[in-house]
C-alpha positions as CSV (number, residue, x, y, z in Angstrom):
1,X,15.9,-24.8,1.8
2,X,13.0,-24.1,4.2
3,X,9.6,-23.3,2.8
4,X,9.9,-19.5,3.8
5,X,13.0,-19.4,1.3
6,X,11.0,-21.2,-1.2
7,X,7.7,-19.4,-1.1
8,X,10.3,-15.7,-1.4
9,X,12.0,-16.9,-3.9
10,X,9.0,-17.8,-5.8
11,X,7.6,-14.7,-5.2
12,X,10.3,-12.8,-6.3
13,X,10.8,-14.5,-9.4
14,X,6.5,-14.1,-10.5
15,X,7.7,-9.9,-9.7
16,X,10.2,-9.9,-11.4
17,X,8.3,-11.8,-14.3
18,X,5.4,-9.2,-13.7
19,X,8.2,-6.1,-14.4
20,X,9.7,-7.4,-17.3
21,X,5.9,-8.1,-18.7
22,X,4.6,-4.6,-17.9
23,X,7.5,-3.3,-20.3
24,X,6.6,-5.0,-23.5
25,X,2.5,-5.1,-22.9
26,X,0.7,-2.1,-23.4
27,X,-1.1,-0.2,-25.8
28,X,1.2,-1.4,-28.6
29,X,3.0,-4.2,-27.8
30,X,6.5,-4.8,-28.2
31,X,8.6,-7.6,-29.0
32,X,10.9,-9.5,-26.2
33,X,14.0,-8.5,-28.4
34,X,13.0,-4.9,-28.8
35,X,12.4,-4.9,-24.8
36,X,15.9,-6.4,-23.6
37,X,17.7,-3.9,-26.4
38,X,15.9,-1.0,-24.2
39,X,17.3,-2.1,-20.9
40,X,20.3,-2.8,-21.7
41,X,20.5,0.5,-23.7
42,X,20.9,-0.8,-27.1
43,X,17.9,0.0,-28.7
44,X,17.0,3.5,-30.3
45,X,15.8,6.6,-28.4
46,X,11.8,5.6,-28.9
47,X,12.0,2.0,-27.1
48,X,14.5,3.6,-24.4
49,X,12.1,6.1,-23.8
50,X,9.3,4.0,-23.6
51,X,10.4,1.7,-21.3
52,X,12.6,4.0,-19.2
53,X,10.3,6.6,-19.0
54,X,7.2,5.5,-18.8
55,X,6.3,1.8,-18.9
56,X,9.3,0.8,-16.1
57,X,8.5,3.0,-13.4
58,X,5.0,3.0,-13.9
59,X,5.3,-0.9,-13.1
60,X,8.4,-0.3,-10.2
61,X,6.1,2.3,-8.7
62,X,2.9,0.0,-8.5
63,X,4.8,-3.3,-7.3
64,X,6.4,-0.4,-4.6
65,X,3.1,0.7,-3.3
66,X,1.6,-2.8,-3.5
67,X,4.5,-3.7,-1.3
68,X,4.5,-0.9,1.3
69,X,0.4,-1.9,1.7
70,X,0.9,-5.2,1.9
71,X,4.0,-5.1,4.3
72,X,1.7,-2.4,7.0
73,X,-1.6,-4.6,6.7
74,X,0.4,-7.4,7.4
75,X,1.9,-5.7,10.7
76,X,-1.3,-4.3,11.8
77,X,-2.8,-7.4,11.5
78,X,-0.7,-8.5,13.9
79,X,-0.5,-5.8,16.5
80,X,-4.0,-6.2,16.6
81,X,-4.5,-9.4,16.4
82,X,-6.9,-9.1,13.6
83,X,-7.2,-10.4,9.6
84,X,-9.9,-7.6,9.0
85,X,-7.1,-4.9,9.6
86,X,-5.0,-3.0,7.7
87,X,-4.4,0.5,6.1
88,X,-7.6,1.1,4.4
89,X,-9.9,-0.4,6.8
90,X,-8.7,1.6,9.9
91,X,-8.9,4.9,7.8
92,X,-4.9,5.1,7.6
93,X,-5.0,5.7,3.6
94,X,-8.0,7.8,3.7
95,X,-6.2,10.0,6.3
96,X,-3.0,9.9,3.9
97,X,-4.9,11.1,1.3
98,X,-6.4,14.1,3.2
99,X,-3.2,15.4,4.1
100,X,-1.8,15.2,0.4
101,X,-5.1,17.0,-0.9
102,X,-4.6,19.4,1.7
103,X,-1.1,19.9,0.0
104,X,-2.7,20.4,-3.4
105,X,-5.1,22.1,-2.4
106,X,-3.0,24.7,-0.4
107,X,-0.4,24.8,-3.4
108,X,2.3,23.4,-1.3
109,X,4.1,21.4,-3.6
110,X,4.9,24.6,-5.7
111,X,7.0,25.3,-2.5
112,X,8.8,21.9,-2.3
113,X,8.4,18.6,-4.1
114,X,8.4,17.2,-0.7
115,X,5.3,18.7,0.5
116,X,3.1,16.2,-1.3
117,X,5.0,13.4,0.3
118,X,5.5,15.1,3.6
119,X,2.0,15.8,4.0
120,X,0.5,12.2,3.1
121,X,2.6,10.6,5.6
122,X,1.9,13.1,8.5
123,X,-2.2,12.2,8.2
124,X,-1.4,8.4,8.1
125,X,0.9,9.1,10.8
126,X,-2.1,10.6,13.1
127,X,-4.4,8.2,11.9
128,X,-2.0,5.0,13.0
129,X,-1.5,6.7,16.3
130,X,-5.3,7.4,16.9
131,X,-5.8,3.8,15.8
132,X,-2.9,2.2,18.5
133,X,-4.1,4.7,21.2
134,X,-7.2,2.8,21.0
135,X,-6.1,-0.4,20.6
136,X,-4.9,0.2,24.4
137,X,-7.6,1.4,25.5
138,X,-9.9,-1.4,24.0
139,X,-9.7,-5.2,23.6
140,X,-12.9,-4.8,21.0
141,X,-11.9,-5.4,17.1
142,X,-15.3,-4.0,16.8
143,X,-14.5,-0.7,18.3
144,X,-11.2,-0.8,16.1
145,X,-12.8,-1.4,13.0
146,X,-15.7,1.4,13.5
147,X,-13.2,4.1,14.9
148,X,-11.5,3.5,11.3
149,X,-15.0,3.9,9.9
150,X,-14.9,7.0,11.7
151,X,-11.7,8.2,10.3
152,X,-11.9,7.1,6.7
153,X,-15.6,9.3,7.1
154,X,-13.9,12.1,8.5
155,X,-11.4,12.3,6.0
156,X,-13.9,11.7,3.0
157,X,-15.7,14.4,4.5
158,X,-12.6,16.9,4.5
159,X,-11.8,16.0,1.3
160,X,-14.8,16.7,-0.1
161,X,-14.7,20.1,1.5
162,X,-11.6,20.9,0.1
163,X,-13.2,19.8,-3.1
164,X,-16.0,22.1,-3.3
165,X,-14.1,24.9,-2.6
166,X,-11.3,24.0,-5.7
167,X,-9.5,27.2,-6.7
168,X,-9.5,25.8,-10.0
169,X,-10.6,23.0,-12.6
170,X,-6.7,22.1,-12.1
171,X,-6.7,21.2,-8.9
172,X,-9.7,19.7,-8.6
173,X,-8.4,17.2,-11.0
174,X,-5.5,16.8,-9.2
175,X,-7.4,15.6,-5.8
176,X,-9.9,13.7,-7.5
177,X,-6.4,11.5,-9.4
178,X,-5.2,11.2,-5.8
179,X,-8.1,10.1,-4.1
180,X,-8.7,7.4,-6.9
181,X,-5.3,5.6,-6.9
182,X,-3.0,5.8,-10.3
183,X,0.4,5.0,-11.1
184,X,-0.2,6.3,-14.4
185,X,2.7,9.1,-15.4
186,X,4.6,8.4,-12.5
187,X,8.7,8.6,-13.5
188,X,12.2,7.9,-11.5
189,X,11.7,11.4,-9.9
190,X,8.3,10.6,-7.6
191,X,9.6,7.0,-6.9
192,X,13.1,8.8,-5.9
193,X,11.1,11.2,-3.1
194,X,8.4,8.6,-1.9
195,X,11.4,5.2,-1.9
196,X,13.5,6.5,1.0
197,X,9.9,6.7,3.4
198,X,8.5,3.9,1.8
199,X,12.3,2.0,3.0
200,X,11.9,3.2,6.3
201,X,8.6,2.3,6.8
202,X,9.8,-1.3,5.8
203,X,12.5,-1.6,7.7
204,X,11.0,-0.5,10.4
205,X,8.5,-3.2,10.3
206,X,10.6,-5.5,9.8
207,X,12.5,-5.1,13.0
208,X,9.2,-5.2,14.6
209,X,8.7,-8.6,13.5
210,X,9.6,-11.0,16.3
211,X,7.6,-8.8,19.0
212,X,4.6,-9.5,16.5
213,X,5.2,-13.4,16.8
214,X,5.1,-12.8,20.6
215,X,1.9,-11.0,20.7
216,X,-0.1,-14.0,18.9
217,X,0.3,-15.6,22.6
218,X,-1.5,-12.5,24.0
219,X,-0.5,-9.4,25.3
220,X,0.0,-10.6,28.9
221,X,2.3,-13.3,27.9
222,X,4.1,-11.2,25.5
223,X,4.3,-9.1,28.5
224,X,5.9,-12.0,30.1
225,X,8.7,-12.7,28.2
226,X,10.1,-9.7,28.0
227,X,7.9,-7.3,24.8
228,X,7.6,-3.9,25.9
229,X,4.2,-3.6,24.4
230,X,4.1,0.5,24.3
231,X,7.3,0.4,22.1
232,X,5.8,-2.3,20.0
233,X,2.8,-0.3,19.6
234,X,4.5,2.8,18.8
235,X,7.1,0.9,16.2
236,X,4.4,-0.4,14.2
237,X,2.4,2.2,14.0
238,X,5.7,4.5,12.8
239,X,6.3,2.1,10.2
240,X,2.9,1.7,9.0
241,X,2.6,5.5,8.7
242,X,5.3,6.0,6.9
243,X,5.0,3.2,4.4
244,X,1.6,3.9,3.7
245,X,1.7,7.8,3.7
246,X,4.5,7.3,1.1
247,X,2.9,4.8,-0.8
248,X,0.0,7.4,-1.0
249,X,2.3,10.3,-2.1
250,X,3.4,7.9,-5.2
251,X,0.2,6.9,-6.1
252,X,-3.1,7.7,-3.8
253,X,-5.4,5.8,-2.5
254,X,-5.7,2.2,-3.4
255,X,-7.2,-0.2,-0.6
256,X,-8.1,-3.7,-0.1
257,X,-4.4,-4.9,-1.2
258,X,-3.3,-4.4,2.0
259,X,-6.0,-6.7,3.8
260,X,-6.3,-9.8,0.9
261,X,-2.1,-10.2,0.5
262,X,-1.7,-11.2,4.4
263,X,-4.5,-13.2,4.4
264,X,-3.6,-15.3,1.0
265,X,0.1,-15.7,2.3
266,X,-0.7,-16.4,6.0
267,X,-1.4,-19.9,5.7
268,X,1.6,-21.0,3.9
269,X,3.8,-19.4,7.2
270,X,1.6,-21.2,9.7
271,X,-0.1,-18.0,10.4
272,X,3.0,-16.1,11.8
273,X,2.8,-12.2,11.3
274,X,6.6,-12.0,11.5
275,X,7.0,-14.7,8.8
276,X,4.4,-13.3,6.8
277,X,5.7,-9.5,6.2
278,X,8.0,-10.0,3.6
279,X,5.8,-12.3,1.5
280,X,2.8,-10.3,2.0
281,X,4.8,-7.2,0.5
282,X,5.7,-9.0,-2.8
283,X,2.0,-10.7,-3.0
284,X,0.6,-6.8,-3.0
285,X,2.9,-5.7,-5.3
286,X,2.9,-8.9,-7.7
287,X,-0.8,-8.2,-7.5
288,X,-1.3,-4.1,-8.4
289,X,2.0,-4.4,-11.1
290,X,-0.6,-7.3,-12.9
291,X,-3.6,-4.8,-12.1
292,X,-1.8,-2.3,-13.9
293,X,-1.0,-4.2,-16.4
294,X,-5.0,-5.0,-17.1
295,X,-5.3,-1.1,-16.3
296,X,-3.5,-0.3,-19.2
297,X,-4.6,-3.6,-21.9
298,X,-8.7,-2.7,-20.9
299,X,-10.0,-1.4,-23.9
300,X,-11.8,1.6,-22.5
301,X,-12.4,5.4,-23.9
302,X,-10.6,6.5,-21.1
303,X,-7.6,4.5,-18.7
304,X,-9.4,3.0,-15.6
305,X,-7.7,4.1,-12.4
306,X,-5.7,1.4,-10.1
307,X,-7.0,2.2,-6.7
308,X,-10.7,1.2,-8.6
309,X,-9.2,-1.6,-10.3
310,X,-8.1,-2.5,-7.1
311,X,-11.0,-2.2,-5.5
312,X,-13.6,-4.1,-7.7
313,X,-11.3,-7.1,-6.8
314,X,-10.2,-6.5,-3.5
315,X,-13.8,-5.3,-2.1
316,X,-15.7,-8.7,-2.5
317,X,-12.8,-10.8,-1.1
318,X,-12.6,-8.9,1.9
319,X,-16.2,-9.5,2.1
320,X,-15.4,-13.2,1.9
321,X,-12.6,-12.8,4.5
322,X,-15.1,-11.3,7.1
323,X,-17.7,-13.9,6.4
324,X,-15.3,-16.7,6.9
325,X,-13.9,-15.3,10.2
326,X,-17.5,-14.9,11.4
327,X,-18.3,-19.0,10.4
328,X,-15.1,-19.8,12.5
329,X,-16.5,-18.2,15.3
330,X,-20.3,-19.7,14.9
């Protein structure tokens, strides 16, 4: 068994672990019997509803968001060649975000269910597509990093527009949930809308990987062997945007996991984007299903939200990231 097996399958098992934790901790605990009688539907109507309803898809829909992030930071990192990048930094979530608020905001989703996840993924759509236009035009990370500066500004800005101008208390509430990142009431229902984007997204990605091995020769030599660098580009940035745009219709914004999973896992795959997607993904979503498991033990007045949770932790290690690229360079 090779040590990419070994390091999935480990993975996979600590998610799995994570899932089957989330439905017996909580705000009253429940007992591993009690738990397995649920699943297996053997328990009575209150456990089943508990962990059915609430406590199982809240956990299934953060370990899917975690792994959509962490599966598009790993394959941005790669096209661009860069640790620092991913769907927060380069203003990707932020421009998600915008387009669901603008849905909210506009009443859209009254219209179809599908508006909300429509919507999210067309603005991280444009925002991948600005961000690969310029990676053609520019060799300068730099340049990269402060365009998505630009576009996570722009799209605070807009939000905050659409903000003061709430119709109603209502909706306001409902952009300010979105723009902080929560998993919290989430059922089968969103998870069923946002999954089949989120799969895409993946796939997509997936298929990607090998021309994402090619380009850590360089983009002349990937040239050389044959990688159509335009479709690369273009592939990538498709299944970013739609992995992140639906990850942002389940749950919001919530950044950093995308950016700290690819980093911790890249070692372990001798720094191979193509190796690293997969494990990435389960990293990010083994990390925000434990997150939202500390979410919901806290013992605060009033439930933190995951993308701050998120955050707190993922903020000062991408700090650390940054200043240990810059003392490789020195």
């Amino acid at each position: 068994m090779t040590s990419d097996y070994k390091l999935v399958i480990g993975l996979l098992a600590a998610c799995f672990a994570s899932l089957f934790a989330a439905c017996f901790l909580g705000a009253t605990s429940m007992s591993f019997t009690r738990v397995v009688s649920a699943i297996i539907g053997q328990a009575g109507s209150g456990d089943t509803l508990i962990i059915w309803q609430i406590r199982l898809p809240r956990a299934f829909a953060a370990f899917l968001v975690g792994a959509a992030l962490g599966a598009s930071g790993a394959a941005l990192q790669g096209l661009l060649r860069n640790p620092l990048a991913e769907p927060g930094v380069l203003g990707v979530s932020a421009s998600a975000v915008l387009g669901a608020t603008f849905a909210l905001y506009y009443g859209l989703t009254s219209i179809s269910p599908w508006a909300l996840p429509v919507a999210a993924i067309f603005g991280a759509v444009i925002a991948t597509t600005l961000i690969a236009l310029a990676a053609i035009r520019t060799q300068s990370v730099v340049t990269l990093i402060l365009i998505g500066v630009g576009l996570s500004s722009f799209a605070g800005a807009a939000m905050s527009l659409l903000m003061n101008f709430a119709p109603n208390p209502f909706s306001l509430s409902d952009m300010i949930n979105w723009m902080l990142g929560s998993v919290s009431n989430r059922g089968f229902n969103e998870i069923a809308f946002a999954g089949p984007f989120m799969a895409l997204g993946f796939a997509i990605l997936f298929a990607t990987r090998r021309g994402l091995s090619a380009l850590t020769l360089g983009e002349e030599a990937a040239s050389g062997i044959g990688l159509n660098l335009k479709h690369q580009r273009i592939w990538v940035v498709l299944g970013a945007g739609l992995a992140t745009g639906a990850s942002v219709a389940l749950a919001g914004a919530i950044g950093f996991v995308g950016i700290v999973a690819p980093h911790v896992i890249r070692p372990f795959v001798n720094h191979d984007p193509a190796r690293s997607i997969l494990p990435s993904a389960l990293l990010a979503g083994l990390f925000l299903v434990l997150a939202d498991i500390g979410v919901r033990l806290l013992p605060t007045q009033s439930e933190l939200k995951l993308g701050v949770v998120a955050a707190i932790i993922g903020a000062p290690a991408f700090v650390w990231i940054a200043m240990q690229r810059r003392a490789s360079h020195d």
